[in-house]
mmJSON file of the N, C-alpha and C atoms, coordinates in Angstrom:
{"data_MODEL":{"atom_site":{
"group_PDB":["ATOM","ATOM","ATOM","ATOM","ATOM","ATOM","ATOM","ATOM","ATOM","ATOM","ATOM","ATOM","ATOM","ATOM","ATOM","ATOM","ATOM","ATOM","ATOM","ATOM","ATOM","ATOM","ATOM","ATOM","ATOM","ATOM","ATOM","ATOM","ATOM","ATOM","ATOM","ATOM","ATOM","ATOM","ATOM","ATOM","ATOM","ATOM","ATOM","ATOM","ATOM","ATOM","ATOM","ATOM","ATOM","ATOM","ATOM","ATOM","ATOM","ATOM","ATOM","ATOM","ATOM","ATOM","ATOM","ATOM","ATOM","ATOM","ATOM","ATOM","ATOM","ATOM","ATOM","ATOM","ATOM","ATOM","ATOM","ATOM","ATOM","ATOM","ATOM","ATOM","ATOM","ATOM","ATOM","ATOM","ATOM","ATOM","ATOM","ATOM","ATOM","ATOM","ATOM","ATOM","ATOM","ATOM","ATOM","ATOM","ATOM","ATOM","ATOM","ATOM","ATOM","ATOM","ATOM","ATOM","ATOM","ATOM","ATOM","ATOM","ATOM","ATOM","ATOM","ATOM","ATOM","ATOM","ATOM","ATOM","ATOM","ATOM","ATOM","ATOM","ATOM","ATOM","ATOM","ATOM","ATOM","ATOM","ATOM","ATOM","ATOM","ATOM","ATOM","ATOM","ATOM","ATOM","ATOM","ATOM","ATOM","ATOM","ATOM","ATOM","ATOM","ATOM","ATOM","ATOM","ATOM","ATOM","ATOM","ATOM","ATOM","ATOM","ATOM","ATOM","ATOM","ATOM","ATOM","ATOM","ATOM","ATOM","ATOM","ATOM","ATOM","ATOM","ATOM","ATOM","ATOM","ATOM","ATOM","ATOM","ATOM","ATOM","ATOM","ATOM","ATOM","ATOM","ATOM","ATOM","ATOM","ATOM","ATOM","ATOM","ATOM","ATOM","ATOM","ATOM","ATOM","ATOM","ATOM","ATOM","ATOM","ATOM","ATOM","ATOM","ATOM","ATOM","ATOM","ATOM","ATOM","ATOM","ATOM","ATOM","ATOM","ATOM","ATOM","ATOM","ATOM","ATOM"],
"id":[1,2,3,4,5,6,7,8,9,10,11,12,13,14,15,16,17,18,19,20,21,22,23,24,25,26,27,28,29,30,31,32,33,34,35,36,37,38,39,40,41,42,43,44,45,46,47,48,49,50,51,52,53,54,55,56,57,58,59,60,61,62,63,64,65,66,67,68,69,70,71,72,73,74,75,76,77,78,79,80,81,82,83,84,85,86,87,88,89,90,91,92,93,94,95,96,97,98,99,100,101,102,103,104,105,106,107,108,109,110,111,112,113,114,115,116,117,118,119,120,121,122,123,124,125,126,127,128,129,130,131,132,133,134,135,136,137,138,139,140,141,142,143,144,145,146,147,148,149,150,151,152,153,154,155,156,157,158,159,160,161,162,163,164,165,166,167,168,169,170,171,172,173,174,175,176,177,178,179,180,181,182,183,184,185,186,187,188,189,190,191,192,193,194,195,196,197,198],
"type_symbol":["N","C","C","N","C","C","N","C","C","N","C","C","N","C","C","N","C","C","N","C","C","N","C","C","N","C","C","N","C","C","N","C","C","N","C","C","N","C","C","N","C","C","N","C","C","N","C","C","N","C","C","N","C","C","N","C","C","N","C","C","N","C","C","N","C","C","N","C","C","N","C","C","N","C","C","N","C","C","N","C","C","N","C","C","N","C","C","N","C","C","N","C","C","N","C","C","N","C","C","N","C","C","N","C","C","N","C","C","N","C","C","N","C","C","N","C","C","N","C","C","N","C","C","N","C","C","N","C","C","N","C","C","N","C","C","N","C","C","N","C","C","N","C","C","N","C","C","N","C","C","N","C","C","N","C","C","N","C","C","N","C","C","N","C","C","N","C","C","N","C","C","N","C","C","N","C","C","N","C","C","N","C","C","N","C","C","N","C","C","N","C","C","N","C","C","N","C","C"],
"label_atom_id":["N","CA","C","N","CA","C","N","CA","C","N","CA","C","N","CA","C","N","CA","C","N","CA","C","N","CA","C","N","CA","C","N","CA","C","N","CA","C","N","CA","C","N","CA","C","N","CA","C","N","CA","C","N","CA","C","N","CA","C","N","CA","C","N","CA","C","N","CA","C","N","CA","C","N","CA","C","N","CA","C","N","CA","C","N","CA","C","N","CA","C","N","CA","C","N","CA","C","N","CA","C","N","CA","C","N","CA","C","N","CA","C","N","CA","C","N","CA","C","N","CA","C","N","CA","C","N","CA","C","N","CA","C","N","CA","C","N","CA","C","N","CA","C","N","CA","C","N","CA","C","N","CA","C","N","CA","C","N","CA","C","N","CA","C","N","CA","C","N","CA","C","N","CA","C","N","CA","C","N","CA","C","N","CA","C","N","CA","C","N","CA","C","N","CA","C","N","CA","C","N","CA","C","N","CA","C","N","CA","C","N","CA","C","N","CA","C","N","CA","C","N","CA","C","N","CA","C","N","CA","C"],
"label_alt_id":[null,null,null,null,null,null,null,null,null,null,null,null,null,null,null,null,null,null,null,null,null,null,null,null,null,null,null,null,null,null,null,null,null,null,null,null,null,null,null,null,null,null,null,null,null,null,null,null,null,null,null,null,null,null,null,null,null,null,null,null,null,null,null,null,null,null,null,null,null,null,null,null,null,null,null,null,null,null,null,null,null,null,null,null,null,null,null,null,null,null,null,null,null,null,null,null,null,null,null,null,null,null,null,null,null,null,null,null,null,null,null,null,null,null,null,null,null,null,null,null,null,null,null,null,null,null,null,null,null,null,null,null,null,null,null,null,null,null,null,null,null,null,null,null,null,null,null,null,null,null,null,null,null,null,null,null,null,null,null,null,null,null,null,null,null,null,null,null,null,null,null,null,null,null,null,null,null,null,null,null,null,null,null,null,null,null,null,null,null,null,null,null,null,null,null,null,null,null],
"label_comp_id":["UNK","UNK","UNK","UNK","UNK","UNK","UNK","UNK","UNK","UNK","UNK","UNK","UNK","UNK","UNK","UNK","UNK","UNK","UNK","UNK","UNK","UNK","UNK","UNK","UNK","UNK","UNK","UNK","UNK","UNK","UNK","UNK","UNK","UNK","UNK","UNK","UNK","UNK","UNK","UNK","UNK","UNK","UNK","UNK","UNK","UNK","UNK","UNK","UNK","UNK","UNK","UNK","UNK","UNK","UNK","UNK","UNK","UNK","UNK","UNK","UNK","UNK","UNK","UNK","UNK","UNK","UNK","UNK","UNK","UNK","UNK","UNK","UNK","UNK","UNK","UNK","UNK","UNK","UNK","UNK","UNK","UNK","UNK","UNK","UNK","UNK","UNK","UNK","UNK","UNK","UNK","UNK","UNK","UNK","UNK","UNK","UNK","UNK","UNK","UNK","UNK","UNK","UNK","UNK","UNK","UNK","UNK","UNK","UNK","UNK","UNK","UNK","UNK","UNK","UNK","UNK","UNK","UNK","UNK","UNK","UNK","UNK","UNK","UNK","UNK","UNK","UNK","UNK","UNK","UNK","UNK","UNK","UNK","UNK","UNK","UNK","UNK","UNK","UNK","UNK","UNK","UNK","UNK","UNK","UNK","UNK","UNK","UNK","UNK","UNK","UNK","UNK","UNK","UNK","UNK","UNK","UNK","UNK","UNK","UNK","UNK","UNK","UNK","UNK","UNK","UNK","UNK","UNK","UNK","UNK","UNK","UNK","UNK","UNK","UNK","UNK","UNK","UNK","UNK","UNK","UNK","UNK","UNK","UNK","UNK","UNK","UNK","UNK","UNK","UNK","UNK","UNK","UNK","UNK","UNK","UNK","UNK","UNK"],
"label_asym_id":["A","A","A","A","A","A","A","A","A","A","A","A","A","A","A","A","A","A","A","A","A","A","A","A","A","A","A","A","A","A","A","A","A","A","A","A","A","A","A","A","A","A","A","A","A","A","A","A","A","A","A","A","A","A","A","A","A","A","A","A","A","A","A","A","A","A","A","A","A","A","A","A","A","A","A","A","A","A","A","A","A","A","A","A","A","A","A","A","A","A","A","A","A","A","A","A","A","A","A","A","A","A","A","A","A","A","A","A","A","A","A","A","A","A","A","A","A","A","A","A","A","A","A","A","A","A","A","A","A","A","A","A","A","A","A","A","A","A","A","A","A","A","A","A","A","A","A","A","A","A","A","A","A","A","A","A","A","A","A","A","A","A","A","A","A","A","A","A","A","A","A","A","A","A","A","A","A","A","A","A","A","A","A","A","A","A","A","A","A","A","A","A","A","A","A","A","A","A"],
"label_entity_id":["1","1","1","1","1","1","1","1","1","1","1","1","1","1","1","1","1","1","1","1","1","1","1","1","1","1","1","1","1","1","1","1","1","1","1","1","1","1","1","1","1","1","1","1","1","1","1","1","1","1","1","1","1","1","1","1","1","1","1","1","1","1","1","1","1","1","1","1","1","1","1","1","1","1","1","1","1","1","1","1","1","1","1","1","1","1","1","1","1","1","1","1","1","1","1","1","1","1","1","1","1","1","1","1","1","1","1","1","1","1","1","1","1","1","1","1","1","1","1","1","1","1","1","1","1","1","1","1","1","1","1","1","1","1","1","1","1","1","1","1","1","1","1","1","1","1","1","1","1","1","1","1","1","1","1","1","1","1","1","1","1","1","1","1","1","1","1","1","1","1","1","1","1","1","1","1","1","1","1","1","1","1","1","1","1","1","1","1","1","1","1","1","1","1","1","1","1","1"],
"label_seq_id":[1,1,1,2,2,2,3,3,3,4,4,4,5,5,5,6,6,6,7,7,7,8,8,8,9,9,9,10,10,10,11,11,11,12,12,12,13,13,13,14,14,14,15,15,15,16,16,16,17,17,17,18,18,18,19,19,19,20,20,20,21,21,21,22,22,22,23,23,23,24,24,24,25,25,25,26,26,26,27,27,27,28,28,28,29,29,29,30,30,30,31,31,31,32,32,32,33,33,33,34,34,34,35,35,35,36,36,36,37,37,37,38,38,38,39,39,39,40,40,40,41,41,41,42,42,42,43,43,43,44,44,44,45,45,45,46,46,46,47,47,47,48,48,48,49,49,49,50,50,50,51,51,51,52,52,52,53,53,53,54,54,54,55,55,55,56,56,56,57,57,57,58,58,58,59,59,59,60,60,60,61,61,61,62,62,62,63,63,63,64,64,64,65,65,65,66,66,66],
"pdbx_PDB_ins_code":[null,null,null,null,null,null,null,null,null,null,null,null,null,null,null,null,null,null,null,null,null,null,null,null,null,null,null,null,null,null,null,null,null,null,null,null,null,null,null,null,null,null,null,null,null,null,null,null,null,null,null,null,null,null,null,null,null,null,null,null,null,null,null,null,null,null,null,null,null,null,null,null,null,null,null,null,null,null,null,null,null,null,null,null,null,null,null,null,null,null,null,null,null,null,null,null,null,null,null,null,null,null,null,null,null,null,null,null,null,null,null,null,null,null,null,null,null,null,null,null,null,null,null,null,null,null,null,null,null,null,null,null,null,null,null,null,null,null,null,null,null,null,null,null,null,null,null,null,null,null,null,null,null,null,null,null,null,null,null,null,null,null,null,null,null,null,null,null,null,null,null,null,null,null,null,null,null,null,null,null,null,null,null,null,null,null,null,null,null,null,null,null,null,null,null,null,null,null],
"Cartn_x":[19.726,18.416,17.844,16.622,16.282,14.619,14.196,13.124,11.762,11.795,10.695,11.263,12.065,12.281,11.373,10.883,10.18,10.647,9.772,10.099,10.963,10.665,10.98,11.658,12.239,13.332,14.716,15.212,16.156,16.152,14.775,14.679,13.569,13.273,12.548,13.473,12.778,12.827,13.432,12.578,13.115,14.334,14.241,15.767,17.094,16.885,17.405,17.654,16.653,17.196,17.565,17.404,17.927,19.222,19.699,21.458,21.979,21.17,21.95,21.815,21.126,21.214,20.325,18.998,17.773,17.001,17.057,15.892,15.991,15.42,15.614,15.949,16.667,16.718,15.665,14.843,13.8,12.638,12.536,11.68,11.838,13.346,13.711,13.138,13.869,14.012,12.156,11.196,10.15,9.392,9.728,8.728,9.341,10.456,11.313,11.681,12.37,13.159,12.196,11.409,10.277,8.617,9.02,7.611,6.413,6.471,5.577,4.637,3.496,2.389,1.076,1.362,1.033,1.833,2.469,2.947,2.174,1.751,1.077,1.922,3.32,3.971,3.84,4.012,3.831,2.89,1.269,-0.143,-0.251,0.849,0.081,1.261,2.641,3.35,3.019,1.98,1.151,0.085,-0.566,-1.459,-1.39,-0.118,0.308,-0.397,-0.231,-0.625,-0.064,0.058,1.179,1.224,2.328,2.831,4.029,4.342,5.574,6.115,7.633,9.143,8.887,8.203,9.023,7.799,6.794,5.906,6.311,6.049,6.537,5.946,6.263,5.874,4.535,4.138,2.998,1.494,2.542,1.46,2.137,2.201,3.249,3.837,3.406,4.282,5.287,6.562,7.945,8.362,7.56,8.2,9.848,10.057,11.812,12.591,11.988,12.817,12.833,14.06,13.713,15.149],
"Cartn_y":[28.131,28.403,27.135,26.636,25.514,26.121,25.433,25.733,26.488,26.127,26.387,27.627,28.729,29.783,31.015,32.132,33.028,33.566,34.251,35.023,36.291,36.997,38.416,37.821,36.993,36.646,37.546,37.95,38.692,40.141,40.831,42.183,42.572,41.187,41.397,41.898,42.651,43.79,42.589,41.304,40.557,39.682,39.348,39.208,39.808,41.054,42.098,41.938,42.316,42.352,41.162,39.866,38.563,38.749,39.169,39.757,40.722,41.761,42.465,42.27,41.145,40.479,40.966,41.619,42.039,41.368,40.574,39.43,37.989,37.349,35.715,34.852,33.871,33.59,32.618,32.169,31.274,31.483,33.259,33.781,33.202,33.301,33.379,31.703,30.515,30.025,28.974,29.434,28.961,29.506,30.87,31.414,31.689,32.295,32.357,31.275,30.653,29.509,27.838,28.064,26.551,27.101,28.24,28.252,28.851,28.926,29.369,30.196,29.85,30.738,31.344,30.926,31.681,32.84,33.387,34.724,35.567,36.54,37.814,38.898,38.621,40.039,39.275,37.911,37.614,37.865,37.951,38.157,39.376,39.983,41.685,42.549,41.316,41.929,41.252,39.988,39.602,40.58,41.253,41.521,43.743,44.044,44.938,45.969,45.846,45.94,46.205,47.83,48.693,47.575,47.548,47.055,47.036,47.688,48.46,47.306,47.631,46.781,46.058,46.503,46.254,45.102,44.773,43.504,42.429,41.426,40.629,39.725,38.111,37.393,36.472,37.072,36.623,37.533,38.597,40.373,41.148,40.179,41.515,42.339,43.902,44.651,44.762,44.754,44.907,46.631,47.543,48.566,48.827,47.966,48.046,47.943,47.217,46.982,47.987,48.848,50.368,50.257],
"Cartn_z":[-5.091,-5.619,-6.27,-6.202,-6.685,-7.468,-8.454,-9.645,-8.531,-7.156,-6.301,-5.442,-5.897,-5.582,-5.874,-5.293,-5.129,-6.693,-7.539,-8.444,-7.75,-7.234,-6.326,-5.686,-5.263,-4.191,-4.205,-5.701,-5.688,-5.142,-5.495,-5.049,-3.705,-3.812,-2.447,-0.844,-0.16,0.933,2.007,2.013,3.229,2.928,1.86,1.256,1.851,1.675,2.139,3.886,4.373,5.752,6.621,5.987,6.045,5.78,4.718,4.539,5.616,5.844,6.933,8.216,8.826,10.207,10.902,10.169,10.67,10.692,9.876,10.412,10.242,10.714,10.771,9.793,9.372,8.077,8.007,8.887,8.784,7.658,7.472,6.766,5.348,4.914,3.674,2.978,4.423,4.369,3.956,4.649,5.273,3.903,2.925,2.213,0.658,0.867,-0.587,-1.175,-0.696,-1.401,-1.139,-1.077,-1.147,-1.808,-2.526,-3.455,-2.561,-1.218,-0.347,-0.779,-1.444,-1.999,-0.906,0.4,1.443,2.074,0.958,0.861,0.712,1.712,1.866,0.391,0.749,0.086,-1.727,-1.868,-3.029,-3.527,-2.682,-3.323,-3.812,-3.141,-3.228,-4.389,-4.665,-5.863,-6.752,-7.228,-8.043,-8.303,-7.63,-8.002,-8.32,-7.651,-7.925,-6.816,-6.263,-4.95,-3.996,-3.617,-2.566,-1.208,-0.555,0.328,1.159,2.335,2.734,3.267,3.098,2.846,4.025,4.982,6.424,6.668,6.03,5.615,5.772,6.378,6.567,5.601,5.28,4.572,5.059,6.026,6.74,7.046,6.661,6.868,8.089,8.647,9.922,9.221,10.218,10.032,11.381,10.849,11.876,11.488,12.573,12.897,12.858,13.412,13.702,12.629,11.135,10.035,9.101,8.842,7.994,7.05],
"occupancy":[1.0,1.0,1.0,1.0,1.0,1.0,1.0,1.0,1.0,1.0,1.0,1.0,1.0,1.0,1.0,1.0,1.0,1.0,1.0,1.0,1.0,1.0,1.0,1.0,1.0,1.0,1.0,1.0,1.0,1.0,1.0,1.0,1.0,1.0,1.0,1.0,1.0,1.0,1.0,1.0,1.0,1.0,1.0,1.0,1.0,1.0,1.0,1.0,1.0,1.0,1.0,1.0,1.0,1.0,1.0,1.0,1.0,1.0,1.0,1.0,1.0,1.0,1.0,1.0,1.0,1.0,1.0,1.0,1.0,1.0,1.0,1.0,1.0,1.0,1.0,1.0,1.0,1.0,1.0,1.0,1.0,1.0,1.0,1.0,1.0,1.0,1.0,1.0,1.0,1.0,1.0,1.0,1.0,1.0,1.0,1.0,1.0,1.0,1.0,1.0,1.0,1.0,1.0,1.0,1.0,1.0,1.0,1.0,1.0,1.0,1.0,1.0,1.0,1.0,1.0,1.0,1.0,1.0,1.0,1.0,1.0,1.0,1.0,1.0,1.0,1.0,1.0,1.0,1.0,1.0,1.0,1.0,1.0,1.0,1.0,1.0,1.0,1.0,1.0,1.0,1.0,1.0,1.0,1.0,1.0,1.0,1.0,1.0,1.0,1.0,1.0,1.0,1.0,1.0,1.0,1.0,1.0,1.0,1.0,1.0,1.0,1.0,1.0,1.0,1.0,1.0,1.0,1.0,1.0,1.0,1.0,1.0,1.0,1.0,1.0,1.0,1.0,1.0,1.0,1.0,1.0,1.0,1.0,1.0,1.0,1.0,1.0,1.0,1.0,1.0,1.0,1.0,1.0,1.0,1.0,1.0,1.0,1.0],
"B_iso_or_equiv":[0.0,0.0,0.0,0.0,0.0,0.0,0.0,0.0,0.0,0.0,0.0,0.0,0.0,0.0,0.0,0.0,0.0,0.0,0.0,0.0,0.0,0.0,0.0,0.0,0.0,0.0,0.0,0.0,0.0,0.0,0.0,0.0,0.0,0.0,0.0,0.0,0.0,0.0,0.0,0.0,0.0,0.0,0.0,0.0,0.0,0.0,0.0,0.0,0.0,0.0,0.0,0.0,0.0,0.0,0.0,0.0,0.0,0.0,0.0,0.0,0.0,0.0,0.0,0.0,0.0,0.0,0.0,0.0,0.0,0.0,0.0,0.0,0.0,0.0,0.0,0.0,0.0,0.0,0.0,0.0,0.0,0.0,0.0,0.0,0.0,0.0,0.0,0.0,0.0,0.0,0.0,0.0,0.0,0.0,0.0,0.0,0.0,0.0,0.0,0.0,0.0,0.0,0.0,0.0,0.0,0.0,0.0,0.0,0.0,0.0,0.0,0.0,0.0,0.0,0.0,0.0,0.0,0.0,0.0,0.0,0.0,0.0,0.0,0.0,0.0,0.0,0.0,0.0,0.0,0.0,0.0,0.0,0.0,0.0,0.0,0.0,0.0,0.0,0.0,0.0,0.0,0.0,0.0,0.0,0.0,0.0,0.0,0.0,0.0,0.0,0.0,0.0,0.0,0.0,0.0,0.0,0.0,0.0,0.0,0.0,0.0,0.0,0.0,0.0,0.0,0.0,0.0,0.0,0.0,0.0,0.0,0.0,0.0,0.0,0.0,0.0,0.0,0.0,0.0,0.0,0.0,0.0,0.0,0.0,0.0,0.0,0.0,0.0,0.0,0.0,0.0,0.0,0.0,0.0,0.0,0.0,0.0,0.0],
"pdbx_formal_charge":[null,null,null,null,null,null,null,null,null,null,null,null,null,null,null,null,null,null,null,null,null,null,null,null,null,null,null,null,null,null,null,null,null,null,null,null,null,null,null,null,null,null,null,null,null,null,null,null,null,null,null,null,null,null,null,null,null,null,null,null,null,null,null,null,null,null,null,null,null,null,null,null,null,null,null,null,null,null,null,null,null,null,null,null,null,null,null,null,null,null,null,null,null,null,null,null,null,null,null,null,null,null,null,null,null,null,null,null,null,null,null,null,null,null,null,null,null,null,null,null,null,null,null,null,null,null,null,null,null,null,null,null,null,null,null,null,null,null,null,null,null,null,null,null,null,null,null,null,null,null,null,null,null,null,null,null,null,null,null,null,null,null,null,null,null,null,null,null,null,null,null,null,null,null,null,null,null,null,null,null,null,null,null,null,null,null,null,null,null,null,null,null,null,null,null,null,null,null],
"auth_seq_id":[1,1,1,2,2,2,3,3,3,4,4,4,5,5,5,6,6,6,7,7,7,8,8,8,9,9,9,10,10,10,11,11,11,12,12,12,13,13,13,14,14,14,15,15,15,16,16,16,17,17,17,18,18,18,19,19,19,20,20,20,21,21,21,22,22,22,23,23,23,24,24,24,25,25,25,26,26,26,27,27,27,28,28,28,29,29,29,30,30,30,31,31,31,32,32,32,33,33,33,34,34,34,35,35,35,36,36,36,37,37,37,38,38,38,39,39,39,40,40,40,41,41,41,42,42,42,43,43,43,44,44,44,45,45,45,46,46,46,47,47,47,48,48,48,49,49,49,50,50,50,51,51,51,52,52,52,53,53,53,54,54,54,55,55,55,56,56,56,57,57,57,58,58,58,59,59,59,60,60,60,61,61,61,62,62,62,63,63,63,64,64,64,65,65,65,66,66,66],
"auth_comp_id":["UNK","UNK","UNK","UNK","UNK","UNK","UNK","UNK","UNK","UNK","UNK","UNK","UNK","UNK","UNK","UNK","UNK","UNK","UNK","UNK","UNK","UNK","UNK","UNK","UNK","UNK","UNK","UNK","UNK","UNK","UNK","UNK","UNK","UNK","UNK","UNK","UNK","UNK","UNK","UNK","UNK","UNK","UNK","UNK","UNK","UNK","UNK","UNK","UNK","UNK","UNK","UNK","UNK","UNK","UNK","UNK","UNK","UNK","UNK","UNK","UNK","UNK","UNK","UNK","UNK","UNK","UNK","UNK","UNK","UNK","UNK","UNK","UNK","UNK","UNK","UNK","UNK","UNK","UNK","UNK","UNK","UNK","UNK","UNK","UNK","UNK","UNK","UNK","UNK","UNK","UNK","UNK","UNK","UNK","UNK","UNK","UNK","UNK","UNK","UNK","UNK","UNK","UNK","UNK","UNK","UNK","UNK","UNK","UNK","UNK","UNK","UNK","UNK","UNK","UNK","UNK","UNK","UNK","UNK","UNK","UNK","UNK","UNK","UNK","UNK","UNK","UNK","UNK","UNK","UNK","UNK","UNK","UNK","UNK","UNK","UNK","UNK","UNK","UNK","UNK","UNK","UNK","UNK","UNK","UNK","UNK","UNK","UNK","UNK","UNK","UNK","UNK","UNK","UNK","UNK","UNK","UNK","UNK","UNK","UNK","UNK","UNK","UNK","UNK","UNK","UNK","UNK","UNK","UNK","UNK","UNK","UNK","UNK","UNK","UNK","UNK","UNK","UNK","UNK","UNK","UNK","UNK","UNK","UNK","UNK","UNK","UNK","UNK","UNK","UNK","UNK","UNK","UNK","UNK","UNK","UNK","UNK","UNK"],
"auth_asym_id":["A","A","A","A","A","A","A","A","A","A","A","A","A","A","A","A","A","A","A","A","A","A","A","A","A","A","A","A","A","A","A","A","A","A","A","A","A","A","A","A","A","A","A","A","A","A","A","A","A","A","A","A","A","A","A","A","A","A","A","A","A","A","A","A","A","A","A","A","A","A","A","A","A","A","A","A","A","A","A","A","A","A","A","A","A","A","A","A","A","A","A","A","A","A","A","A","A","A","A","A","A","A","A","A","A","A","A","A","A","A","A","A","A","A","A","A","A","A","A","A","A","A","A","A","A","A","A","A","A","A","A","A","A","A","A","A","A","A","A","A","A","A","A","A","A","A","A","A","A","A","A","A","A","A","A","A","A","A","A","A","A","A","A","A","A","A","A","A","A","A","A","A","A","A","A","A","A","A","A","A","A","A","A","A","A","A","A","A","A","A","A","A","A","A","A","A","A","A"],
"auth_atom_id":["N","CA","C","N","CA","C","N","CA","C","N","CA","C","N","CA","C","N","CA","C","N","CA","C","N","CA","C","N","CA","C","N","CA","C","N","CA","C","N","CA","C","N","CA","C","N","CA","C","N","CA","C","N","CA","C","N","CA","C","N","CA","C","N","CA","C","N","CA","C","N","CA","C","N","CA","C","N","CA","C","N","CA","C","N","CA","C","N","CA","C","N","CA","C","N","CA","C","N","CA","C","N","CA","C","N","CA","C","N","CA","C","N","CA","C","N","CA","C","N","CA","C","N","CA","C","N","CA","C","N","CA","C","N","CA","C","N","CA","C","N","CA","C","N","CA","C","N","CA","C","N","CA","C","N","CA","C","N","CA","C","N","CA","C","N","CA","C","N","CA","C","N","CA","C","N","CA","C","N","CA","C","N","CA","C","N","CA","C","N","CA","C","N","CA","C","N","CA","C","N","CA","C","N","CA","C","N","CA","C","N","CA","C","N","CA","C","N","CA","C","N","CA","C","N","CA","C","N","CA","C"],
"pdbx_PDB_model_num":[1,1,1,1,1,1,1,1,1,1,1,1,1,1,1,1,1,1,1,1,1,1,1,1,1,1,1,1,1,1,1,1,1,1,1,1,1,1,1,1,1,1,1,1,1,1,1,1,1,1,1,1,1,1,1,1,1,1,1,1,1,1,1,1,1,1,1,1,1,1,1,1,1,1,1,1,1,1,1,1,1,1,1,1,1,1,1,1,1,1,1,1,1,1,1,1,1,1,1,1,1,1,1,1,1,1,1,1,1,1,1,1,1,1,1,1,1,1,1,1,1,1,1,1,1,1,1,1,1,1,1,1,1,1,1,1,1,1,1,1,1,1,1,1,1,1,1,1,1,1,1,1,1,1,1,1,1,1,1,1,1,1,1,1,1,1,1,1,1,1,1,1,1,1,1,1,1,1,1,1,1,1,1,1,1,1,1,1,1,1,1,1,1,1,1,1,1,1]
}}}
């Protein structure tokens, strides 16, 4: 973890399916852990703002991730 890590990185959803081999680690890599404030899911848990798990960090939604 370095100072430019996602606040939510720990309980965040894509976190998650990055651990269980559901999804790419590029995500984690490209948006969590380098401060990436072109985070869709960060804008919308800043601002408190419903948004389902399976969201990607770009706005995609991935049907397949449950």
């Amino acid at each position: 973890m370095t100072d430019k890590t996602c606040k939510w990185y720990h309980c965040c959803p894509i976190n998650f399916f990055v651990k269980k081999g559901l999804l790419e680690k590029e995500w984690v890599d490209n948006y969590c852990l380098i401060g990436n404030k072109d985070c869709v899911r960060y804008h919308l848990e800043e601002s408190r703002k419903y948004h389902p798990d399976n969201m990607l960090p770009n706005g995609e939604i991935r049907e397949d991730l449950r």
